[in-house]
C-alpha positions in Angstrom: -17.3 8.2 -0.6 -14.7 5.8 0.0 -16.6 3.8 2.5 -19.9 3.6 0.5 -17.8 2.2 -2.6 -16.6 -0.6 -0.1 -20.5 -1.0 0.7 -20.0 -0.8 4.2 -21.3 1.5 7.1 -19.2 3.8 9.4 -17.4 1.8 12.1 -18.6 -1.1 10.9 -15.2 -3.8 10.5 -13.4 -4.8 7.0 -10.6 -7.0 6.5 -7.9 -5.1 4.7 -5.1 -7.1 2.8 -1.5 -4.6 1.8 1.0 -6.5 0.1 4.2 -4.9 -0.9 7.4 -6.2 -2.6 10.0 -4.2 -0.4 9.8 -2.3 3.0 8.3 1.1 2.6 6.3 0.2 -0.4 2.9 -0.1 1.7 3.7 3.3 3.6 4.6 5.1 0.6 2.2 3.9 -1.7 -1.0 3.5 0.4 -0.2 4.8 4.0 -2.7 8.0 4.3 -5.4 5.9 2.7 -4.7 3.1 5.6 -4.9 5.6 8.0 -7.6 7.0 6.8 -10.0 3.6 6.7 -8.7 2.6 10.3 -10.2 5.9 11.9 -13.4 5.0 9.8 -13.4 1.2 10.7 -10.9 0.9 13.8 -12.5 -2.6 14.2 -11.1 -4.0 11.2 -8.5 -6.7 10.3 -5.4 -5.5 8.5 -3.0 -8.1 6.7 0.3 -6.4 6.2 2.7 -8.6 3.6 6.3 -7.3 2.8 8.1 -9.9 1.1 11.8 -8.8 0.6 13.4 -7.4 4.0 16.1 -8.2 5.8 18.3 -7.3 8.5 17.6 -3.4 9.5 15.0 -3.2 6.7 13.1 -5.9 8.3 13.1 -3.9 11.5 12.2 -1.4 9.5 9.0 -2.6 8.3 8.1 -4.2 10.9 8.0 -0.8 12.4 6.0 1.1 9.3 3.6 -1.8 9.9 3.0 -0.4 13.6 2.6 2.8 13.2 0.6 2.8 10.1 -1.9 0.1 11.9 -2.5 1.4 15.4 -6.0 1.8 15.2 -6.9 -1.9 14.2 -8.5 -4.0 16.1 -5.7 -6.7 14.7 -3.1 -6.6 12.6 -1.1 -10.0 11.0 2.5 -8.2 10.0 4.3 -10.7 7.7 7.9 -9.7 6.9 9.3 -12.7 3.9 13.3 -12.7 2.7 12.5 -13.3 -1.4 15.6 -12.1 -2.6 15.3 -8.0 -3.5 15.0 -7.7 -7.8 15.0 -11.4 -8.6 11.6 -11.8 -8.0 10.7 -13.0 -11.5 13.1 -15.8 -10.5 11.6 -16.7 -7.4 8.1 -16.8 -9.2 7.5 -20.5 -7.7 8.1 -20.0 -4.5 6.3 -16.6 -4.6 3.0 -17.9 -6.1 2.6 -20.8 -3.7 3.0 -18.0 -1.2 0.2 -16.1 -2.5 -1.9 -19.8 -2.6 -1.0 -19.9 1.5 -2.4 -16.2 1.6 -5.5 -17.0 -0.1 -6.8 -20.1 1.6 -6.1 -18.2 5.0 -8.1 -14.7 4.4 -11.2 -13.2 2.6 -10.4 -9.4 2.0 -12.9 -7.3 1.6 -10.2 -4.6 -0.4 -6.9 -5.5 -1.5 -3.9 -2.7 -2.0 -1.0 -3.7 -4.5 1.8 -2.3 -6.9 0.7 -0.9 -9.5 0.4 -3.2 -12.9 2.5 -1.3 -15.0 5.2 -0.2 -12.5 8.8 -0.5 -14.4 10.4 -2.6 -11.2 10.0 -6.4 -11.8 9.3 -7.2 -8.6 6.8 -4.4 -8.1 4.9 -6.1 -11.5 5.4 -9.9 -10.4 3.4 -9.1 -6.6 0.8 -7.1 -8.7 0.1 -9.7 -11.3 0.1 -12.3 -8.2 -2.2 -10.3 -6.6 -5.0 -10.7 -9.7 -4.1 -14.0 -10.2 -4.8 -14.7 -7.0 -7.4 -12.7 -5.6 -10.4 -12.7 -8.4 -13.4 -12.0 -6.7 -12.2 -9.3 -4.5 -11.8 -5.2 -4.7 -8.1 -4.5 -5.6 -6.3 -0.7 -5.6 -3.1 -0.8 -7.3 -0.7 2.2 -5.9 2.5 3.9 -7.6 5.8 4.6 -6.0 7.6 7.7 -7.5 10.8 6.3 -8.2 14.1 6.7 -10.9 12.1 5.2 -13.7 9.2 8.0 -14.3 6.6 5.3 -14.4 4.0 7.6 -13.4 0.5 6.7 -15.2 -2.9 8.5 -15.3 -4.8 6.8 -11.9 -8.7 6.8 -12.1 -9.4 6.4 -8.3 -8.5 9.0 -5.5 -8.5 9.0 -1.6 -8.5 12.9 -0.5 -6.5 13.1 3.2 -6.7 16.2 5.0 -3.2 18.3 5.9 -3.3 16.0 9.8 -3.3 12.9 7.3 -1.2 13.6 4.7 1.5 15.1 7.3 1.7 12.4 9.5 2.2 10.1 6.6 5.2 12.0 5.4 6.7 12.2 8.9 6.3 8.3 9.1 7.8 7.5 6.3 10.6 9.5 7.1 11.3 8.6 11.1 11.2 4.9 9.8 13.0 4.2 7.0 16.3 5.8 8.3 18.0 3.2 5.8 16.6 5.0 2.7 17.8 8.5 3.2 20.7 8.8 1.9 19.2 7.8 -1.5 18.0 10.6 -3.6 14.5 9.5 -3.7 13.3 9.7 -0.8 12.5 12.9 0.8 10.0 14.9 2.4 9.5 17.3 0.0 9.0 14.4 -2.7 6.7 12.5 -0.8 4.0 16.0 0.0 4.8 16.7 -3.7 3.2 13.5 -5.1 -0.2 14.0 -2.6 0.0 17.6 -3.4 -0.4 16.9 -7.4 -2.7 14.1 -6.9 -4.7 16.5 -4.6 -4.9 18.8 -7.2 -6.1 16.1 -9.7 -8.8 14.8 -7.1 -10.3 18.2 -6.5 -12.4 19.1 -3.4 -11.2 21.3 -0.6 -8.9 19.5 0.6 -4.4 19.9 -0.9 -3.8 16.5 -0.5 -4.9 13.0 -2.0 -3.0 9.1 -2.9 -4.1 7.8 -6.2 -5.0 4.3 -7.4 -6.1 2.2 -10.4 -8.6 0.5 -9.9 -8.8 -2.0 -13.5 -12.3 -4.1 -12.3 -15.1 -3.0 -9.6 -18.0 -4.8 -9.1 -21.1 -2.5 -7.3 
């Protein structure tokens, strides 16, 4: 289903754009759906932007990046250093970013934040991302986070147990950094597929959920 929406044939490449404001966002957000197109199109281009990490959290997601994009036939990691929560202040320099981004690659699907997530910099590379990026197929994804932002998604990705597992035990072998921080477990990250999986139906337990505000077929 998934791969008919993008209009595109089993195997055959796309060029995948992920943009995330911190490390982990991509994983946590969109990982099981990445890893889910790549064994459908492991020819495909994958553009992988996080724009605030430094020091160990750099290292960090340059990791995620890695072992979330194994199975493309190329992958462009791009770790930035905009300052973590001043985003909206950095709005120049971000923009002109996005500009760069757009005059270098045609996506054919583009994952970002999700519009009406409560963190500013989470809203500021979402509303980037549309400014940017008119004419293209854009999934926004949630992060379960502190400010019970939650909203009612209208697009689903169903990932079988292998999926949805080895998602969870990415997140959690490569963000050692985030542990110690209450919300980020195991246990939270199969409960949000395991609700959403419930939501999306089918056979399978597990599912990541989108908005998807515009589609053109």
């Amino acid at each position: 289903m998934l791969t008919s929406t993008l209009g595109v044939k089993p195997a055959e490449p796309l060029s995948i754009l992920c943009l995330g404001a911190h490390s982990d966002d991509i994983e946590i957000g969109c990982g099981g759906t990445i890893l889910k197109l790549l064994a459908l199109h492991p020819q495909s281009r994958l553009t992988w932007v996080v724009f605030s990490a430094a020091g160990s959290r750099a290292d960090e997601a340059r990791r995620g990046a890695a072992c979330f994009s194994q199975q493309s036939r190329c992958a462009d990691v791009r770790v930035l250093s905009f300052r973590d929560g001043f985003f909206p202040y950095e709005g120049v320099e971000i923009k002109e970013y996005f500009e760069t981004l757009k005059s270098q690659i045609q996506p054919d699907l583009v994952f970002t934040h999700y519009r009406q997530d409560r963190h500013q910099d989470h809203r500021i590379i979402s509303d980037f991302t549309w400014n940017t990026f008119r004419n293209h197929l854009i999934f926004e994804y949630e992060i379960p986070k502190f400010d019970g932002d939650f909203g009612q998604p209208n697009m689903y990705v169903r990932l079988d147990d292998e999926a949805a597992s080895a998602k969870c035990a990415a997140v959690m072998e490569t963000f050692v950094s985030q542990k110690i921080k209450h919300w980020l477990s195991e246990d939270l990250l199969f409960a949000v597929l395991r609700i959403r999986g419930m939501e999306a139906g089918g056979s399978t337990r597990y599912a990541e959920a989108f908005y998807s505000r515009k589609m053109t077929l």
